[in-house]
N, C-alpha and C positions, 0 to 999 in steps of 0.2 A: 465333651470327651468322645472321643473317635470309638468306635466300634472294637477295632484292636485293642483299647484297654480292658475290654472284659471277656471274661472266659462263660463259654454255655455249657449247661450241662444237663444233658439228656434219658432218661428211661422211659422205655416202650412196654407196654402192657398190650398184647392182643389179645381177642377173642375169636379164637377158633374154633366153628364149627366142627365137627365129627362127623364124617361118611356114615353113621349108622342109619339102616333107615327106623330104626323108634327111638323113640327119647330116651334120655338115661334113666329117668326111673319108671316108666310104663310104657305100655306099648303100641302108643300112638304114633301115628306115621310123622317123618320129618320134610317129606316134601313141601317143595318149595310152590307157592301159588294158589291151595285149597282156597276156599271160600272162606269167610273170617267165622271163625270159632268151629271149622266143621272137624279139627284135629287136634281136639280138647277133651280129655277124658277125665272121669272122676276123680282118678290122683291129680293131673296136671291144673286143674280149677280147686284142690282142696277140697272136697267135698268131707262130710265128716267121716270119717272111720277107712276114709282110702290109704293103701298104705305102699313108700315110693320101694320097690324092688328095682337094685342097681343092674343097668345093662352090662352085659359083659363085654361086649364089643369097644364099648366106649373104654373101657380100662386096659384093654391091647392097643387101642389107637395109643393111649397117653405113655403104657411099655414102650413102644416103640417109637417115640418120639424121646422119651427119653435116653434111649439106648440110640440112636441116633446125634444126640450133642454131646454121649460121653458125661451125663448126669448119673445121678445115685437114685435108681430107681427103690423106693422106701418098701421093706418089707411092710410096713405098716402103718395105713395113712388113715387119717379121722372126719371122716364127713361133718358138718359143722352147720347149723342155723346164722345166719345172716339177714339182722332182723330190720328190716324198713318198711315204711307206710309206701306203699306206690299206688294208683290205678290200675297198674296193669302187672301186680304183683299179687295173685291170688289167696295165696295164702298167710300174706303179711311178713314172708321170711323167704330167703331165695337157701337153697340146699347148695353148699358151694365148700369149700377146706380153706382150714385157719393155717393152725399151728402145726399141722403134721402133712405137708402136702404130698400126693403120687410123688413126684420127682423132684429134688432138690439139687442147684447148680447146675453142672453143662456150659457150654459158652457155642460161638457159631463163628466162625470167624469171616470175615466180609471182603470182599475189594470193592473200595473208594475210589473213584475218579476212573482218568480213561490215561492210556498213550504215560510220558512220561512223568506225571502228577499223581500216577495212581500210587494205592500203597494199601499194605493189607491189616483190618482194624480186626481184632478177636473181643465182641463183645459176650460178656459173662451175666449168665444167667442167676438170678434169683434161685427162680422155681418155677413150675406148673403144677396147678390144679385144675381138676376136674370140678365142672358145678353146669348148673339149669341154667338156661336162659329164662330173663321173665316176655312177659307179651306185650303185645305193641299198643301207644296210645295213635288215636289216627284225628287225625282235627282236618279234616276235607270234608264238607259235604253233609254235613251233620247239624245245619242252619244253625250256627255259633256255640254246637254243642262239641262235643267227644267222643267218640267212640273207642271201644277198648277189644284190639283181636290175639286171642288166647291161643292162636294154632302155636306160636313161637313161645312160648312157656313151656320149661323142664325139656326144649332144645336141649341136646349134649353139646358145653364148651371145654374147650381146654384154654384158659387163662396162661398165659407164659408171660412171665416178669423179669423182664432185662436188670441188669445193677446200673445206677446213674454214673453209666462209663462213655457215654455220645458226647460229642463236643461238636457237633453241625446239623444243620437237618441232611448235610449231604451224607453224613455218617447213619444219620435215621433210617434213612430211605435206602440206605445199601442193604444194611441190616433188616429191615421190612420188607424188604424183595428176597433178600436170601431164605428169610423164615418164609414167605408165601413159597417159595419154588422147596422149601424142602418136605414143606407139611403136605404138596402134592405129589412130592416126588417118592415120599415115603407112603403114601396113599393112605394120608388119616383124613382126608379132609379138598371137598374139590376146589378149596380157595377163591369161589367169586363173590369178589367184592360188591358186585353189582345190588346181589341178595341176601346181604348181610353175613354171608362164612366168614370173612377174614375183616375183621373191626380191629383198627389203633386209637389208643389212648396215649397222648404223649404228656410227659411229667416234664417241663421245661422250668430251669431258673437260670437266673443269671449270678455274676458277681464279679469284682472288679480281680484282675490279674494278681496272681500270687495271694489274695487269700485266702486260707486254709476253710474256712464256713463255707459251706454250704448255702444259697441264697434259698428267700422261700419261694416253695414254686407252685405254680398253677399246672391244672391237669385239663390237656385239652381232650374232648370225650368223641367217639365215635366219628372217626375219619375213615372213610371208604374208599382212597384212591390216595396212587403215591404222590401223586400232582397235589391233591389238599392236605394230605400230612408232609410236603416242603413247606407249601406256601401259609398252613396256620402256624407252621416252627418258628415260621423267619419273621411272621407278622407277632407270633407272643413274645419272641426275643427283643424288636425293634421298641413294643408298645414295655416292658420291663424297663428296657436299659432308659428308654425316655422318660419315665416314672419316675425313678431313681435320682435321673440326674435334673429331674424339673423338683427334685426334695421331698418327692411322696415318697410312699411305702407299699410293697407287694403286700399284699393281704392273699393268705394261702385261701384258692377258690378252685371249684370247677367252673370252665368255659366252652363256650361253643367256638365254631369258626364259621365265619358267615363267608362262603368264597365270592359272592355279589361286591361285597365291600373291601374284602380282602383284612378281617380284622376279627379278631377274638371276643368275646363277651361274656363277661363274667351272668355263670346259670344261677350257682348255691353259692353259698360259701363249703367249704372241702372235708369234709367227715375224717374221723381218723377212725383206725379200729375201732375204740373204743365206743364209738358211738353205736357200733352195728351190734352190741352184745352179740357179742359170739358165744357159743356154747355148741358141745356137740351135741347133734341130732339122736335121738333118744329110737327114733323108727328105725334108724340103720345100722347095723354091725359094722367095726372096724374092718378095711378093707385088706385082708392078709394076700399079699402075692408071693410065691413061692418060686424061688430057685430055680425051681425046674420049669417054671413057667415063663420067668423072662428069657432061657437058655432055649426055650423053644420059638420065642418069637423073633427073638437074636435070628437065630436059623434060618427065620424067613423075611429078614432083610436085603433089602438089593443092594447092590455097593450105593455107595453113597457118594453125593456130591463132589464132599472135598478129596476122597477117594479117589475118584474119577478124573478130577482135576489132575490131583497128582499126576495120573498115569499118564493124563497127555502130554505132559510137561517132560517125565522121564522116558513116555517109550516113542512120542511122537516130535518132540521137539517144538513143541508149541510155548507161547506166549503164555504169562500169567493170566495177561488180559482174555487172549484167546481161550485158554482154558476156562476163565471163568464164566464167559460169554458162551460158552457152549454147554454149559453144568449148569448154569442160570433156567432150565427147565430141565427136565426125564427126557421129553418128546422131540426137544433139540440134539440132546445127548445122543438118544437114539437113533433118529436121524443121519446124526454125523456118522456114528458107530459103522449103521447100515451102508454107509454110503464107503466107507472107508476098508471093510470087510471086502466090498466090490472091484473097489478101484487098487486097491494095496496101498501099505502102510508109508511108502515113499509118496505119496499122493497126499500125506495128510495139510500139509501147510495147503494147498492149492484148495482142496475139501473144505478145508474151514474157511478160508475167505469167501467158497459161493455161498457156504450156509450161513454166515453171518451178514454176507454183503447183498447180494444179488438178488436170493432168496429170501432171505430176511427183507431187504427193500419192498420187493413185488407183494409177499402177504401183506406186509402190514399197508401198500398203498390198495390193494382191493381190501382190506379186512378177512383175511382168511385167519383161520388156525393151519397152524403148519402139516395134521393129520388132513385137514384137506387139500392141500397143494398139491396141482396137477401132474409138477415134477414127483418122480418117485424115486428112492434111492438108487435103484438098479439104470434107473434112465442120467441120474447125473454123472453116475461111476463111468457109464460108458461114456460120457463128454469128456470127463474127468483124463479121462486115459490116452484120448486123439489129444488130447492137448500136451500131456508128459511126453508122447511120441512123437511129436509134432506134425502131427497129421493136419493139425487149424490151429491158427493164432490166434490168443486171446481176442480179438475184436472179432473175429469170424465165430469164437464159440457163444457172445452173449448172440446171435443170432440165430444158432441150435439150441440156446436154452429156450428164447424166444417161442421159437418155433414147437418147441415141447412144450411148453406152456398156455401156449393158445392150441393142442392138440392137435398140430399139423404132423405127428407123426410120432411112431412111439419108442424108435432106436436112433441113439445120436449117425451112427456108420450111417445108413439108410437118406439119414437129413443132410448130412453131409454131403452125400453122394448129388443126391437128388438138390440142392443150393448151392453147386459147385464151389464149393467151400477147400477143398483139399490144397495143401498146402506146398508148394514146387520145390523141393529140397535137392532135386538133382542138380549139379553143380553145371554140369553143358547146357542146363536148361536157363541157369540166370546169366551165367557168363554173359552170352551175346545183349542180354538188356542190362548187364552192369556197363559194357560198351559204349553201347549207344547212350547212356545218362552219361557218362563222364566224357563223350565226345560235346553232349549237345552243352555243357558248363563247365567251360573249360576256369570258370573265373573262380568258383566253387572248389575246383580242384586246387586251384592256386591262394588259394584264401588258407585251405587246409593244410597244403604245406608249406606255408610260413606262421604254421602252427595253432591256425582258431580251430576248436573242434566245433565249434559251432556249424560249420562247412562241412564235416562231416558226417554228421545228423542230417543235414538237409539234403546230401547225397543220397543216404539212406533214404529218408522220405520219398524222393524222387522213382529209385527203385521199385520203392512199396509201391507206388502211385501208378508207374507203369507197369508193372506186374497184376495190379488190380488187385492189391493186400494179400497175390497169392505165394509171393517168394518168402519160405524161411528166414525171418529177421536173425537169424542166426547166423545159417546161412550166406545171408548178405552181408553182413556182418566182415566176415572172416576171408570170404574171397574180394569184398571191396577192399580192404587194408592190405590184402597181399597184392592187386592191381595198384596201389597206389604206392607201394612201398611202406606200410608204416608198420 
């Protein structure tokens, strides 16, 4: 049975660190790198008679996230025991919300794909809760023993659970790029994956087309990069549908993904609620947010994303794709902003092609972040502007970006000058070299008028060539076609 006969179906679970710098229930530091166990306090090891006092920072981060996707931020949510034996679960229960979470519903809505394939998916939230990380087991170097590091214990998460509405890992991975760029763009969270901020778990099943069931599914656990939450989606969906149609049976399990082999493996078999006795936490009071508290954090929200999107679409004339590729971070957003404040709002289409093209190229082949790129807005705006004027043509401007890029100079006018780049739009000045091209091929000319345009394009080139790429393609343009009659 071909692939096309079955439908996938996907929910994502993240775990998102919280920018606070102390944990959610005490006040040990959350930096990232200490020594193993040196950022481990009495509450966070469970010692006896320590008792967890909620951060309040981490409860504005999860406001404002929920006021962000357009969720019912809950006047009143119930902290909850979550009971399991781990190693590296100190106190034999992780502090996390059942039945009553911060924020219930929301949705995000994505763009899939690129060019004319794209299309726009609105995945709908569950909920998020707030809860502890527990700490880390480490199996290196420990002559075939264990070691157990308690600094990542009672970490602040925010858990956020998608509804089983994905149908692709391309639809996953759009979705899990938009929630990374919004939890930084809303600044709850500095989103690297590298160091465990931003962790996916994906709930994957299958089942054949048009049936209404639901198939069972496997939960693939702690994916750090968008590259291994495709490539474990598309390997648990291949190893499911082959299962199936070889006459086995999915057996609901958590799995790992091994990217060496490129293949899933079954860890546990898959707990349901009921296993974790839940029951609320007896140390902590219900957590009451007020009215006037979300209305204040509301306030100190930046426009938003899909916000921002819009606006380029209705005030600047851009692309869906375009807008979404430049909302896809804050720092890009800004960027363009900056750039486009400089250069004026008729500049925007030309603006957003160097920040997503040229620009975007050059960091990501050095490895920069874009706060370190040597171009600076006020230095693109002024390239930006000899080109709308036609002062230099595009092939002459990637050689002022160039040049500002390797800091040969810090204003485009200046490098222009100085790389005689400027562009010959005087009409007596090309006349006598539109001349001499159309004296030296005359066969070019006669090719053109018995109608190949092809003939004249290479006219044009010719021009370029003998001008030394400095005659307005415009320009030449306009006075070659009145020379030739057309």
């Amino acid at each position: 049975m071909a692939r096309a006969d079955w439908e996938v179906v996907i929910g994502l679970e993240t775990h998102v660190q919280l920018s606070t710098q102390a944990k959610i229930f005490s006040g040990s530091s959350t930096a990232f790198g200490a020594e193993a166990n040196r950022q481990a306090s009495a509450v966070d090891i469970a010692l006896p008679g320590a008792l967890p006092v909620l951060n309040r920072g981490a409860v504005e981060r999860a406001i404002r996230f929920g006021l962000a996707i357009g969720a019912k931020v809950a006047p009143t949510s119930i902290f909850a025991r979550k009971n399991y034996f781990y190693p590296d679960l100190p106190k034999g229960y992780q502090i996390s919300q059942f039945e009553l979470p911060v924020v219930q519903g929301g949705a995000i809505t994505v763009q899939v794909g690129e060019g004319d394939k794209a299309y726009a998916k609105t995945v709908e939230l569950t909920r998020a809760h707030l809860e502890e990380d527990a700490g880390k087991s480490l199996h290196e170097d420990f002559s075939g023993m264990s070691g157990i590091d308690l600094n990542r214990a009672g970490t602040p998460l925010l858990e956020i659970v998608t509804e089983p509405v994905m149908s692709s890992s391309d639809e996953a991975v759009a979705y899990a790029r938009a929630l990374h760029a919004l939890v930084r763009w809303i600044d709850i969270s500095d989103g690297n994956m590298q160091e465990g901020s931003f962790r996916c778990d994906a709930n994957v099943s299958v089942r054949k087309k048009g049936d209404p069931v639901l198939g069972t599914r496997r939960e693939i656990k702690n994916l750090n990069s968008f590259r291994f939450l495709k490539e474990a989606i598309e390997a648990e969906i291949a190893y499911q549908i082959e299962t199936i149609e070889d006459g086995g049976r999915i057996q609901q399990a958590t799995v790992l993904f091994d990217p060496e082999a490129g293949e899933t493996r079954a860890m546990r078999s898959k707990e349901d609620a009921n296993d974790y006795r839940y029951f609320p936490d007896p140390d902590l009071l219900p957590l009451v947010i007020s009215d006037e508290w979300v209305e204040r954090v509301k306030g100190e929200l930046p426009e938003l994303p899909a916000q921002l999107s819009a606006r380029f679409l209705s005030e600047y004339g851009l692309s869906a794709y375009d807008a979404a590729t430049l909302t896809a971070s804050r720092e890009t957003a800004q960027y363009f902003l900056d750039t486009l404040e400089l250069a004026g709002a008729s500049l925007a289409k030309p603006a957003a092609n160097w920040v997503m093209g040229e620009l975007a190229a050059r960091l990501n082949k050095e490895g920069l972040e874009l706060t370190a790129a040597p171009i600076k807005p006020v230095q693109l705006a002024g390239m930006l502007k000899r080109i709308g004027d036609n002062t230099i043509s595009n092939s002459a401007a990637k050689k002022v970006f160039d040049a500002l890029w390797n800091g040969e100079g810090e204003d485009a006018d200046a490098l222009i000058e100085k790389l005689g780049l400027k562009q010959v739009t005087d009409l007596s000045a090309i006349e006598p070299i539109i001349d001499e091209v159309l004296a030296a091929n005359p066969k070019s000319v006669e090719e053109f008028r018995a109608g190949k345009e092809k003939a004249f394009n290479a006219l044009v080139g010719q021009v370029m060539k003998a001008s030394r790429g400095k005659a307005a393609p415009a320009q030449v343009t306009e006075l070659l076609k009145k020379k030739l009659g057309a």
